[in-house]
Biopython code that builds the backbone (N, CA, C, O; Angstrom):
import numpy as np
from Bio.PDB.StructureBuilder import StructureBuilder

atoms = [
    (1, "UNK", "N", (78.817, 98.801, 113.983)),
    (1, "UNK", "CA", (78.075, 98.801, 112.744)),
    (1, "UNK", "C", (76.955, 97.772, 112.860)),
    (1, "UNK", "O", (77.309, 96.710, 113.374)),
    (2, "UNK", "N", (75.813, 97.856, 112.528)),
    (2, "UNK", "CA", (74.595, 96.971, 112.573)),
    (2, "UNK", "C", (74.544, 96.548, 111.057)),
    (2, "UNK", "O", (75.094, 97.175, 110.151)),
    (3, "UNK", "N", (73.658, 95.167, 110.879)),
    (3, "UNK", "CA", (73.758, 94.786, 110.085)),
    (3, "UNK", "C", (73.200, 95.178, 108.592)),
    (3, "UNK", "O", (73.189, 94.561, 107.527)),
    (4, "UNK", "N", (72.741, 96.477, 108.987)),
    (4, "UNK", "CA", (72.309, 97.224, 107.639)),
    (4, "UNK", "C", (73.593, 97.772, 106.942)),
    (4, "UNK", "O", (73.597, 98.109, 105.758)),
    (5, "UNK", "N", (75.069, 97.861, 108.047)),
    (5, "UNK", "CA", (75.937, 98.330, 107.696)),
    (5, "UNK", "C", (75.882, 99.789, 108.165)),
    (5, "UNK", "O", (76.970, 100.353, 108.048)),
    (6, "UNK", "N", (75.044, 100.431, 108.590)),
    (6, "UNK", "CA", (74.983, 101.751, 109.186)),
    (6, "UNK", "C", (76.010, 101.990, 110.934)),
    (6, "UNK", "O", (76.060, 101.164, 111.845)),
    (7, "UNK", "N", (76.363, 102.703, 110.911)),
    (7, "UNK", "CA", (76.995, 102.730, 112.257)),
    (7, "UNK", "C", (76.473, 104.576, 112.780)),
    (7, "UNK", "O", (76.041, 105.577, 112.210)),
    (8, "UNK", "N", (76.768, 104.256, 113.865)),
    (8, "UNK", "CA", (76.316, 105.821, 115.016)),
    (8, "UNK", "C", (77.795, 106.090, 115.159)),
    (8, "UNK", "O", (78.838, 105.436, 115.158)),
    (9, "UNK", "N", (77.309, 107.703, 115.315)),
    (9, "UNK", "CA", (78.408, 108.338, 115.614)),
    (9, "UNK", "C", (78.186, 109.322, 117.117)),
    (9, "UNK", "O", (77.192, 109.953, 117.476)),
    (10, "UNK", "N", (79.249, 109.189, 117.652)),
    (10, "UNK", "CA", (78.407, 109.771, 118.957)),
    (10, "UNK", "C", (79.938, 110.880, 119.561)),
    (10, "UNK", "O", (81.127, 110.725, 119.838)),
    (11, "UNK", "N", (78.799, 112.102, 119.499)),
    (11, "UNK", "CA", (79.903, 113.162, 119.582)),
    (11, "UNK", "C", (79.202, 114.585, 120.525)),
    (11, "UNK", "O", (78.336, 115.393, 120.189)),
    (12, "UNK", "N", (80.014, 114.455, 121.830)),
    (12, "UNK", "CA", (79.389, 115.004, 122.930)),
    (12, "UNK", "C", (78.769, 116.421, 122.271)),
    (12, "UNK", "O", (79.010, 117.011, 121.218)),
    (13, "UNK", "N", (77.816, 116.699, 123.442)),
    (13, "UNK", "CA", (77.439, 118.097, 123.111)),
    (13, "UNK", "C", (78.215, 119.183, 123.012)),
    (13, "UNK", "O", (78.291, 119.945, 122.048)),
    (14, "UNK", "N", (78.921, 119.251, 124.265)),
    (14, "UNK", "CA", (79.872, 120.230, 124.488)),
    (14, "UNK", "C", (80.877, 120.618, 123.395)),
    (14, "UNK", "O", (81.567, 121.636, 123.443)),
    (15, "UNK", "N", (80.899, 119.577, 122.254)),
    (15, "UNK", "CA", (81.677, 119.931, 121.522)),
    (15, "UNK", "C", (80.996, 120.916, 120.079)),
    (15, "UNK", "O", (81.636, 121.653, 119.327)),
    (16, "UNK", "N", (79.218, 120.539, 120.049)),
    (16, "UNK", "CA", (79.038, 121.093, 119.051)),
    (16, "UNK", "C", (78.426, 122.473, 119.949)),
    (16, "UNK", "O", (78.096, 123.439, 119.260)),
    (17, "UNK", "N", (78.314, 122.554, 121.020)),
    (17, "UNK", "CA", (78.239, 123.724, 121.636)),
    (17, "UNK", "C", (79.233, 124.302, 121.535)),
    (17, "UNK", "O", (78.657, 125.376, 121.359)),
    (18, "UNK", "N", (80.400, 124.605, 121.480)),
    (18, "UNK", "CA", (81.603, 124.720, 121.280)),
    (18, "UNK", "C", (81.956, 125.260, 119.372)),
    (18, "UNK", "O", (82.116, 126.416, 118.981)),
    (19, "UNK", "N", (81.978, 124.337, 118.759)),
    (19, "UNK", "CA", (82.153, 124.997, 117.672)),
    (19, "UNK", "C", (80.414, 125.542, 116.959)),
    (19, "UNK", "O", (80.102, 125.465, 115.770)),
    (20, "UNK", "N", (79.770, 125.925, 117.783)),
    (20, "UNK", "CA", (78.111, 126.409, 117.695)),
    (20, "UNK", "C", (77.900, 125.784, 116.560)),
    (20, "UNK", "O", (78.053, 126.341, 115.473)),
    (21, "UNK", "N", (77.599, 124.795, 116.671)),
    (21, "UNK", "CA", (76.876, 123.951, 115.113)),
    (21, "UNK", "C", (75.826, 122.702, 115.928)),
    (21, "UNK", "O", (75.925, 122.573, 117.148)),
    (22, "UNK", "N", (74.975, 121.946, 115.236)),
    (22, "UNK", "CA", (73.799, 121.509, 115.098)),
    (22, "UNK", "C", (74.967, 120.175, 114.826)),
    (22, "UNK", "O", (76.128, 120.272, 114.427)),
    (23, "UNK", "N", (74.229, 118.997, 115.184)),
    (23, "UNK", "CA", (74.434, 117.729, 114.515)),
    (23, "UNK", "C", (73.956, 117.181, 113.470)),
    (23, "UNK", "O", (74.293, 116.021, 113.230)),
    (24, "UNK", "N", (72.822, 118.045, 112.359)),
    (24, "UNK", "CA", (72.991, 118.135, 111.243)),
    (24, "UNK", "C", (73.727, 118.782, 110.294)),
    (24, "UNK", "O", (73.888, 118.324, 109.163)),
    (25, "UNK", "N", (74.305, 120.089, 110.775)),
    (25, "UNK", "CA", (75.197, 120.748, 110.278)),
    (25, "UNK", "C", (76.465, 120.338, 110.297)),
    (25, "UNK", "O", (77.175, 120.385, 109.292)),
    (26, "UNK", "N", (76.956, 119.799, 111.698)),
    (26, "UNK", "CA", (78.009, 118.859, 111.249)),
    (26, "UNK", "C", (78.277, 117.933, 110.458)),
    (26, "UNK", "O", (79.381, 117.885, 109.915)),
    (27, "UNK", "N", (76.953, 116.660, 110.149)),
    (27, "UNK", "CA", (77.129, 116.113, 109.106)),
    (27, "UNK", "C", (77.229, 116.890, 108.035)),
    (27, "UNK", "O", (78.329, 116.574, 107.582)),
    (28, "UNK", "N", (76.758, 117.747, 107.307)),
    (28, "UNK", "CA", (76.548, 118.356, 106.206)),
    (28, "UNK", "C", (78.120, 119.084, 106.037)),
    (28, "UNK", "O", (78.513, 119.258, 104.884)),
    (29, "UNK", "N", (78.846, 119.429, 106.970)),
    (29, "UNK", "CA", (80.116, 119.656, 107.104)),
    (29, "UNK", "C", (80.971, 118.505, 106.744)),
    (29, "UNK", "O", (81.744, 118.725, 105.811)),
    (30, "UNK", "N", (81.007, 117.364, 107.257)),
    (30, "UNK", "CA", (81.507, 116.444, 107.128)),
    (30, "UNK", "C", (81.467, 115.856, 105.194)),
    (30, "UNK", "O", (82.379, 115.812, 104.368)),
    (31, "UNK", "N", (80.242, 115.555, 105.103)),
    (31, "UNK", "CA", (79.580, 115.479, 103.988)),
    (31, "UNK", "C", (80.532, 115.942, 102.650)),
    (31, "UNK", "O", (81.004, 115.343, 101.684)),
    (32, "UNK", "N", (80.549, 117.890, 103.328)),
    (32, "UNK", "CA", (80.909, 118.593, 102.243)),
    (32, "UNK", "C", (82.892, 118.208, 101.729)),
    (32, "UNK", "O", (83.709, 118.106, 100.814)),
    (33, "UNK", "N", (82.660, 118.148, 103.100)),
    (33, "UNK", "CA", (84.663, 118.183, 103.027)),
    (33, "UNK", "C", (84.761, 116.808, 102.500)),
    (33, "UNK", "O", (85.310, 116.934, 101.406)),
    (34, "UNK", "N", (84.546, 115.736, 102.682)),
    (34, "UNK", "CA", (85.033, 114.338, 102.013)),
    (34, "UNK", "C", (84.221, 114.621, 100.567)),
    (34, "UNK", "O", (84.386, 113.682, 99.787)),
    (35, "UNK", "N", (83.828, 115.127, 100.318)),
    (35, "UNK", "CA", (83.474, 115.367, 98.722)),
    (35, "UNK", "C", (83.894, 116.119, 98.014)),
    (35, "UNK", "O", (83.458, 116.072, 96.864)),
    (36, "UNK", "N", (85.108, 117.342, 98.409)),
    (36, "UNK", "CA", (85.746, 118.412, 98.342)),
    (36, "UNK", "C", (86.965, 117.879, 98.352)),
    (36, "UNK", "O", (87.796, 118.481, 97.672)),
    (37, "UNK", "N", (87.559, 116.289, 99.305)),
    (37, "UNK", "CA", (88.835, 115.986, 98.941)),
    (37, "UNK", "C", (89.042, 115.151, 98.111)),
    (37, "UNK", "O", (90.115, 114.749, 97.662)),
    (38, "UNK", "N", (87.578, 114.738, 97.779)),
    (38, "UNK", "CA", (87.440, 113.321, 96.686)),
    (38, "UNK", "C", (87.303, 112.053, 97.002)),
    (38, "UNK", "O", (87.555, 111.135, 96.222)),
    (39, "UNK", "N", (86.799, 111.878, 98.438)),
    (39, "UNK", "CA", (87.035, 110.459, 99.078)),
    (39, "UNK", "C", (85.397, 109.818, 98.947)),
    (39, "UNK", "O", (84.914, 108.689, 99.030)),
    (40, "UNK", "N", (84.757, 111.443, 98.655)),
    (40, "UNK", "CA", (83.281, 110.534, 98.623)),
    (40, "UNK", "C", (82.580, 110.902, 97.134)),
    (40, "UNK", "O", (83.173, 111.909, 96.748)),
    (41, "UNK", "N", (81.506, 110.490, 96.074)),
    (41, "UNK", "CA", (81.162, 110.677, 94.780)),
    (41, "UNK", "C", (79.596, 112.296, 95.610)),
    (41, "UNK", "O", (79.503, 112.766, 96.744)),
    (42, "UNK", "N", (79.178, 112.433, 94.973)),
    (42, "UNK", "CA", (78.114, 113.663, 94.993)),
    (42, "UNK", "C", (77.165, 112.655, 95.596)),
    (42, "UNK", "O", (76.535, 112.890, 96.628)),
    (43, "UNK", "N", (77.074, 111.384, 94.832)),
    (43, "UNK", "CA", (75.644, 110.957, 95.539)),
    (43, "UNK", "C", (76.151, 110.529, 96.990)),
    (43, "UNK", "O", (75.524, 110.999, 97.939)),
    (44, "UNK", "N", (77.000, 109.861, 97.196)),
    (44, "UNK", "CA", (77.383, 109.277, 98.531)),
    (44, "UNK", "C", (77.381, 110.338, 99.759)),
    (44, "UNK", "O", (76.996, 110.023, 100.885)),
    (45, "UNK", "N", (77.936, 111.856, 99.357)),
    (45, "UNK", "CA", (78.337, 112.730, 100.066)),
    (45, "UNK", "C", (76.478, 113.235, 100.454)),
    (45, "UNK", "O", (75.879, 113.162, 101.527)),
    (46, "UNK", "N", (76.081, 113.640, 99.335)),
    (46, "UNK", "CA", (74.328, 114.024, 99.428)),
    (46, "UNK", "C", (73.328, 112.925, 100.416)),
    (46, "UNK", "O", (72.347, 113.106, 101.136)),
    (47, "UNK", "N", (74.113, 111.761, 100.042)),
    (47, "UNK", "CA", (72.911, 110.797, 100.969)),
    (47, "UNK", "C", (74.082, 111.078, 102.198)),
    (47, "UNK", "O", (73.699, 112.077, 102.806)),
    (48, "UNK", "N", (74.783, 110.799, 102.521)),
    (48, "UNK", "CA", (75.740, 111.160, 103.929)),
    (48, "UNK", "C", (74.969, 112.551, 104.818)),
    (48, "UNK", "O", (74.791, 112.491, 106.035)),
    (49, "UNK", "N", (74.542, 113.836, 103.935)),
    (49, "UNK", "CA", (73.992, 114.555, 104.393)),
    (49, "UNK", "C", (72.519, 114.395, 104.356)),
    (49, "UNK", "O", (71.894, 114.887, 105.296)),
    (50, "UNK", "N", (72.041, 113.948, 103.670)),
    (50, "UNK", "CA", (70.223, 113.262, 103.752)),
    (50, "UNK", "C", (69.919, 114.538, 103.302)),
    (50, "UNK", "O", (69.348, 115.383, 103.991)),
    (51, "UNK", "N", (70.401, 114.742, 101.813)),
    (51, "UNK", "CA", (70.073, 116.444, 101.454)),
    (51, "UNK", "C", (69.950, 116.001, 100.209)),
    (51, "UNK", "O", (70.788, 115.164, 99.871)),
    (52, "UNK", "N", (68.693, 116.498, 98.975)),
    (52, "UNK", "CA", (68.560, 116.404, 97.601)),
    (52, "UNK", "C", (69.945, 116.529, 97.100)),
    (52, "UNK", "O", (70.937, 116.577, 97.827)),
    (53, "UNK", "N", (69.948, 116.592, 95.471)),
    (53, "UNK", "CA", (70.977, 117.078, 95.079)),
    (53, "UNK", "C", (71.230, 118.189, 94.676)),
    (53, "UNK", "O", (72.346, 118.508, 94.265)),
    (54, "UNK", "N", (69.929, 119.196, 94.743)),
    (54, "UNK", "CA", (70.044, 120.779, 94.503)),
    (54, "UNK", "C", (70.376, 121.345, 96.170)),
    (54, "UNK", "O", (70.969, 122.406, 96.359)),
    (55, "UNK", "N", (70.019, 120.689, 97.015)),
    (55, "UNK", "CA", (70.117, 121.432, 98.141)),
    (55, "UNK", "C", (71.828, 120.813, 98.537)),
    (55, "UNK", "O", (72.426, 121.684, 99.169)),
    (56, "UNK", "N", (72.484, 119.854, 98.361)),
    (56, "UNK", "CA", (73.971, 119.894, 98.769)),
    (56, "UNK", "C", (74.682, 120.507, 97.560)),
    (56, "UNK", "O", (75.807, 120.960, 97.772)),
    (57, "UNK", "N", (74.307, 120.565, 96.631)),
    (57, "UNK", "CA", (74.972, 121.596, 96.110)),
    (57, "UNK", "C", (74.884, 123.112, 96.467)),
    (57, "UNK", "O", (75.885, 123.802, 96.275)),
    (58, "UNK", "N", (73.797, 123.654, 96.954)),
    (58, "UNK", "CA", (73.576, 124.384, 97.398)),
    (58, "UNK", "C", (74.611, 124.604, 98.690)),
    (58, "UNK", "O", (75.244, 125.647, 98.853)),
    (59, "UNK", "N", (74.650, 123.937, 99.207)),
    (59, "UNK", "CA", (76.008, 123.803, 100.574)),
    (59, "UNK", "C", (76.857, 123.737, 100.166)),
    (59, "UNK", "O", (77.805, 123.938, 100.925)),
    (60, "UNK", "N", (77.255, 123.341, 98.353)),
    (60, "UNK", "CA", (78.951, 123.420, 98.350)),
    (60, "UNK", "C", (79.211, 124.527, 97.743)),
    (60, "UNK", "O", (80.257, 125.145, 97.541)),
    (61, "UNK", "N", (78.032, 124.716, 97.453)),
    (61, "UNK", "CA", (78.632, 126.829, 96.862)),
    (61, "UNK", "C", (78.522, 127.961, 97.915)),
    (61, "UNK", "O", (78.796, 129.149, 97.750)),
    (62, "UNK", "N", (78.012, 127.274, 99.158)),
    (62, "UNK", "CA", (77.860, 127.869, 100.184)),
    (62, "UNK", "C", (79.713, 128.192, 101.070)),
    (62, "UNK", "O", (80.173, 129.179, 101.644)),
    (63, "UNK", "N", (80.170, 127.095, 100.829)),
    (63, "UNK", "CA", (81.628, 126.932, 100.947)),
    (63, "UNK", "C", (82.507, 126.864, 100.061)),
    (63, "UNK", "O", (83.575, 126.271, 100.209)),
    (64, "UNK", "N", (82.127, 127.512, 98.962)),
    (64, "UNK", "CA", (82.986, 127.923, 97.439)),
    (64, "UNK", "C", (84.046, 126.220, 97.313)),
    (64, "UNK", "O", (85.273, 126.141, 97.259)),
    (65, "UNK", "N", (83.053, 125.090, 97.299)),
    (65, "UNK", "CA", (83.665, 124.115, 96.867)),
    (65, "UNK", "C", (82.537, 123.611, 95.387)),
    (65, "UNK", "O", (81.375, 123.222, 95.263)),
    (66, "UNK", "N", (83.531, 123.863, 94.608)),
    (66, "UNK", "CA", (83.344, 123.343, 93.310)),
    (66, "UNK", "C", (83.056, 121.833, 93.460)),
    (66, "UNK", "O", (83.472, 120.970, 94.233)),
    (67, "UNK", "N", (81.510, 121.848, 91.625)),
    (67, "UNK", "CA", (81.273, 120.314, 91.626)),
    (67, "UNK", "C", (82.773, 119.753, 91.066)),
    (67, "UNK", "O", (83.737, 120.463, 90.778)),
    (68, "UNK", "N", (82.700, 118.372, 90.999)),
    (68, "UNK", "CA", (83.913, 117.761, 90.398)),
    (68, "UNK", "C", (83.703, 117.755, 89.086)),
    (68, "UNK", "O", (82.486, 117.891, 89.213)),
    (69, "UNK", "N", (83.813, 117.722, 88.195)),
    (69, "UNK", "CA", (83.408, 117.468, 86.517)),
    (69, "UNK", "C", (84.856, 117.232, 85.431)),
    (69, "UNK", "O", (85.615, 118.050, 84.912)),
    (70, "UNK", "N", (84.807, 115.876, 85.395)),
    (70, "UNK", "CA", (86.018, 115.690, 85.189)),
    (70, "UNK", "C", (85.938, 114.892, 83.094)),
    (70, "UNK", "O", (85.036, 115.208, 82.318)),
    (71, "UNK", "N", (86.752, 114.215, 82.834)),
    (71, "UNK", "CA", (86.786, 114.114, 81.213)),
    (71, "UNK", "C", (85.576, 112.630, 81.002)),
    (71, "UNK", "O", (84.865, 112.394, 80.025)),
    (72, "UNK", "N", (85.678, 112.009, 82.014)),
    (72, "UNK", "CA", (84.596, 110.451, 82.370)),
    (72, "UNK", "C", (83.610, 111.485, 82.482)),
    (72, "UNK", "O", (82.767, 111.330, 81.599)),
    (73, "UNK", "N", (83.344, 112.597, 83.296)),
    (73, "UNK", "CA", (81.865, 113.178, 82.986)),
    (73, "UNK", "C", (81.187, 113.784, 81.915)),
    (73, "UNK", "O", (79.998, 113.825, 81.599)),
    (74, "UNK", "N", (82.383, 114.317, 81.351)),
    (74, "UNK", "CA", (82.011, 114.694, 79.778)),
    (74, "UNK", "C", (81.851, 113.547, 78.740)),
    (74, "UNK", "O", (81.274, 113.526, 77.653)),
    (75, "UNK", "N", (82.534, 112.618, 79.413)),
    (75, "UNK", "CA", (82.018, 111.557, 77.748)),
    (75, "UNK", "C", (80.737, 111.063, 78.332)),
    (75, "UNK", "O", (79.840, 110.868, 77.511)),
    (76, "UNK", "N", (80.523, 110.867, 79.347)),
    (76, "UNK", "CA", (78.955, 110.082, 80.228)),
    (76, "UNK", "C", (78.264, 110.826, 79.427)),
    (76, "UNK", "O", (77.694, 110.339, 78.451)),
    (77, "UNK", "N", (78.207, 112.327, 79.771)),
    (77, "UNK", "CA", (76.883, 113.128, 79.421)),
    (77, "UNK", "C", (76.922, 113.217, 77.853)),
    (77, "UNK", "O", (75.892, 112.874, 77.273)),
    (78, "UNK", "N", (78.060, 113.663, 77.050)),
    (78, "UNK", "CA", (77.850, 113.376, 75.711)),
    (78, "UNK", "C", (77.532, 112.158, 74.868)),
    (78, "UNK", "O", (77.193, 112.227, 73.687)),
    (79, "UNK", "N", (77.719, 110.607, 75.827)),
    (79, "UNK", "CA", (76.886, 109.890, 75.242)),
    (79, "UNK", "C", (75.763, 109.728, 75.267)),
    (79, "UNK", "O", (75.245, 109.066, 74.368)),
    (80, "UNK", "N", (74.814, 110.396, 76.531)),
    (80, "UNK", "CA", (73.733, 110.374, 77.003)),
    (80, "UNK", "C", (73.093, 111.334, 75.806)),
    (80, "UNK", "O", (72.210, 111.012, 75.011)),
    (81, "UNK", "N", (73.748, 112.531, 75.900)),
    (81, "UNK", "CA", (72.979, 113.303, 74.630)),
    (81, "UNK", "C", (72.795, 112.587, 73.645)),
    (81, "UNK", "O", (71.757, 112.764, 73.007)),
    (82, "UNK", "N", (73.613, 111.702, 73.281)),
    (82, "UNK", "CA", (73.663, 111.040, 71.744)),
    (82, "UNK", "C", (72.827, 110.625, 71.705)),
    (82, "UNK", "O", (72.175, 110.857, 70.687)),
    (83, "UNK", "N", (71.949, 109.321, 73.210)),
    (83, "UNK", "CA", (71.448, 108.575, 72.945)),
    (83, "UNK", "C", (69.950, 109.606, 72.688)),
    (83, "UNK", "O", (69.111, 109.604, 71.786)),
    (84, "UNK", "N", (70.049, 110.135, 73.485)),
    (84, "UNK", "CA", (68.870, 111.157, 73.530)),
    (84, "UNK", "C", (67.938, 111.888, 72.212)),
    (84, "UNK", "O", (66.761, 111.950, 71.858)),
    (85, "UNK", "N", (69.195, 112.349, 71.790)),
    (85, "UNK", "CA", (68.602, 112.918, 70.113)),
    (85, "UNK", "C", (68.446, 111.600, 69.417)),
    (85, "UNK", "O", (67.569, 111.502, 68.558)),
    (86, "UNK", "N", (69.181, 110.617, 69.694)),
    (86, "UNK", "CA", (68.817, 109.164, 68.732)),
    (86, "UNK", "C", (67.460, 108.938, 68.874)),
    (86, "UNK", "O", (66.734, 108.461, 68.002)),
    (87, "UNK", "N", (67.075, 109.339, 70.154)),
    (87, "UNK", "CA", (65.612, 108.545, 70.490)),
    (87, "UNK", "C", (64.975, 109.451, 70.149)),
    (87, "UNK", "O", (63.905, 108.853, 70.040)),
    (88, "UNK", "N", (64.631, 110.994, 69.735)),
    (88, "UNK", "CA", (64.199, 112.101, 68.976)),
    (88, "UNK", "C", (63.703, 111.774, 67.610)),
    (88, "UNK", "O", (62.635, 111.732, 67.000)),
    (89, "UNK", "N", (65.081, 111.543, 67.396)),
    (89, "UNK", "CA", (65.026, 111.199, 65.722)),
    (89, "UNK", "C", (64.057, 109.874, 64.887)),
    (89, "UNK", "O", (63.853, 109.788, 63.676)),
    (90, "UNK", "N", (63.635, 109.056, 65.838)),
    (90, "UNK", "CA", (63.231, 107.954, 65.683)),
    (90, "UNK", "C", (61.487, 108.066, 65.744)),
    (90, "UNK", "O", (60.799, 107.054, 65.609)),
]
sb = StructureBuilder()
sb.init_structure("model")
sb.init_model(0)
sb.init_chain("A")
sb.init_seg("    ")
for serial, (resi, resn, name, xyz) in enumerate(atoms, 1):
    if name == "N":
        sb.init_residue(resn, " ", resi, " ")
    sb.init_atom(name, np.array(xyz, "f"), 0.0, 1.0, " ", f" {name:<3s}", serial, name[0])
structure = sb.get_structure()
């Protein structure tokens, strides 16, 4: 790991010749599955793949993995609305 905290990953050819994938596609594989078991949040998994957030979503419906949207996301966004029409109204 260098001191940005970034580390390399180093993973012979033969292997992504082998399962015929790209070493961006593997990340984006990687990416998808730790965000699919819950170990990584949408943004962490999206910057892991160096992909917007319409385009990794785009990859997780590509692999019929659902966003997470859980009861903390519903109160986030319904307070956000609140604040939103508050600032409307004003």
């Amino acid at each position: 790991m260098d001191k940005n905290g970034d580390m390399d990953l180093l993973i012979k050819e033969e292997i992504l010749e082998k399962a015929e994938i790209t070493a961006e596609e593997l990340i984006i594989e990687i990416a998808v599955h730790l965000y699919d078991i819950g170990r990584l949040s949408m943004g962490q998994a999206r910057n892991l793949a160096q992909l917007d957030q319409i385009s990794f979503q785009k990859e997780l419906a590509k692999r019929d993995v659902y966003i997470q949207y859980d009861i903390k996301d519903l109160e986030t966004d319904l307070e956000n609305l609140r604040k939103l029409k508050g600032r409307k109204a004003s």
